[in-house]
N, C-alpha and C positions, 0 to 999 in steps of 0.2 A: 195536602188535600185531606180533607174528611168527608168521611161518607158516614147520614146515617141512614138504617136502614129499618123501613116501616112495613110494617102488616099485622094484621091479627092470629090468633091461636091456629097453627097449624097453614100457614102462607108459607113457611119457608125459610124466615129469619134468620134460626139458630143452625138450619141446614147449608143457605148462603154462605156461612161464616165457617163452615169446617168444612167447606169446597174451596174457601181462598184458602184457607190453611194448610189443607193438603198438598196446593203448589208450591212449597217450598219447605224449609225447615224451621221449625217452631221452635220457640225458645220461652219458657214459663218465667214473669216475672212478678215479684211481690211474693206473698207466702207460698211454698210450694202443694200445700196441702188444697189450696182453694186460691188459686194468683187473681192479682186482680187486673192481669196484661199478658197478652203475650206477643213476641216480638214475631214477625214472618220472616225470612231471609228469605229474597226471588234472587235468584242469578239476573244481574243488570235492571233491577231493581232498584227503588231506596226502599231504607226499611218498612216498615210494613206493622201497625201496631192494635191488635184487637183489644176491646177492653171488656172486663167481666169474665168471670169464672166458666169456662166449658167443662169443667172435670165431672158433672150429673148430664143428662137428656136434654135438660132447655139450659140454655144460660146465658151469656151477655148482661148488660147492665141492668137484668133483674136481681141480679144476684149482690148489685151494690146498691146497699136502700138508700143511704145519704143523697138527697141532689148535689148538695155540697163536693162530696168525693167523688162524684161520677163528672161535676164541674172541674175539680182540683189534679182529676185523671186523663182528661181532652186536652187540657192548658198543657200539662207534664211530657205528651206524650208527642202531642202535635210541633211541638222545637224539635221533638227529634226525627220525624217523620210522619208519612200518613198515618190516619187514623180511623177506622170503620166500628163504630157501634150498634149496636140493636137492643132494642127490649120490647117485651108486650108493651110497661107501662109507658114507654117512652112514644111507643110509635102512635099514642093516640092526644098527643098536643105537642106545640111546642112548647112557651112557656119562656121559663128563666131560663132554662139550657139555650134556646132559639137564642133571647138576648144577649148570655155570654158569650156566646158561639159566632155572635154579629163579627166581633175583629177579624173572623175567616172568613167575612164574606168576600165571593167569587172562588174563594176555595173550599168551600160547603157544601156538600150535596145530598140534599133530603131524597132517597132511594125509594120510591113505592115498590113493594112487588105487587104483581098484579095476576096474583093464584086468584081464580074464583070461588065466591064463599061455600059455594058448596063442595068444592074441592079439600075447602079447609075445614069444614065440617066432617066430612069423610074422614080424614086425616087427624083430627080429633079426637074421634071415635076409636079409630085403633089405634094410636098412643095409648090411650084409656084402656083397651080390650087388652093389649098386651102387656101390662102390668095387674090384669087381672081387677078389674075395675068395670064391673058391668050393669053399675046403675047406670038409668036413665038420663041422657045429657038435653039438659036445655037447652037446645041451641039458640035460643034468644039474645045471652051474651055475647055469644060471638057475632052475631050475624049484627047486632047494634055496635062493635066497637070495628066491624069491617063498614057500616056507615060513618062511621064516626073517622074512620081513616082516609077514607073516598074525600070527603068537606074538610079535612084536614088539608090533603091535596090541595086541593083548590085555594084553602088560602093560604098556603104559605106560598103560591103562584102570584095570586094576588098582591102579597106584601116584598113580591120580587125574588123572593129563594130561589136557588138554582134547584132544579126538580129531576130527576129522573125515573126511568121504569126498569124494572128488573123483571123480566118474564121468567117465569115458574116454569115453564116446558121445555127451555135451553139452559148446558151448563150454568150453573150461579156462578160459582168461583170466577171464573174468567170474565163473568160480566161486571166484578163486582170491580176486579182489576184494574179491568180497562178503562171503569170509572178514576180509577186513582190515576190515570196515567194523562 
């Protein structure tokens, strides 16, 4: 199974992802300093494989700018088990990832969270504040690629993707799980 997982700045994503983490034991792979994987072990599980660096505050498949290698990193990792990605840039098209990614269809699942934009606006903002960072945020950007994700929705519904919701106000991790199972 793959799951990816979509929202804009401050929905939730890179948080989702180190709540399934935490249920089991992580294994870093690829370079240790910055891996571009890492494995999950769940008791009675199968493996379980994140992709993109979590070792800074945001990360997942922003942190691998190649489409190519974050294409070359799904294919590698999905023979060996599930696979759950996220990224800002990822979560606002699909694209050439969506086409390579067709051979898993039925075992695909495009993940909306469904944090409100003002939620994530908030959320923004203190990320921002607590690294000491107290200009003025525009919030135009985000509130245009949280539209932009909404009509993403819709059509990857359209073109038949398997779709799911991930709500912001219950456990992530175990929601994200239960998708893999």
């Amino acid at each position: 199974m793959l799951v990816k997982i979509h929202g804009t700045s401050g929905a939730g994503k890179t948080t989702a992802v180190r709540e399934l983490m935490k249920l089991g034991e992580v294994f870093k792979l690829g370079r240790v300093a910055r891996p571009d994987a890492y494995r999950i072990d769940i008791p009675k599980e199968d493996y379980i494989f994140v992709l993109g660096s979590y070792e800074n505050d945001c990360g997942g498949m922003d942190t691998i700018s190649r489409v190519e290698d974050q294409i070359r990193l799904i294919h590698h990792y999905a023979r060996m088990g599930h696979v759950v990605y996220e990224g800002l840039l990822l979560s606002t098209y699909l694209g050439v990832l969506a086409e390579e990614t067709n051979r898993y269809s039925g075992t695909h699942i495009y993940a909306f969270l469904d944090t409100p934009v003002e939620e994530c606006i908030r959320r923004v903002k203190a990320r921002r504040e607590s690294v000491g960072n107290y200009k003025e945020f525009n919030e135009k950007g985000t509130r245009d690629k949280y539209t932009t994700i909404q009509r993403l929705k819709r059509r990857a519904e359209q073109r038949g993707y398997r779709t799911a919701m991930i709500y912001h106000d219950k456990p992530l991790g175990p929601q994200i799980l239960e998708l893999l199972r």
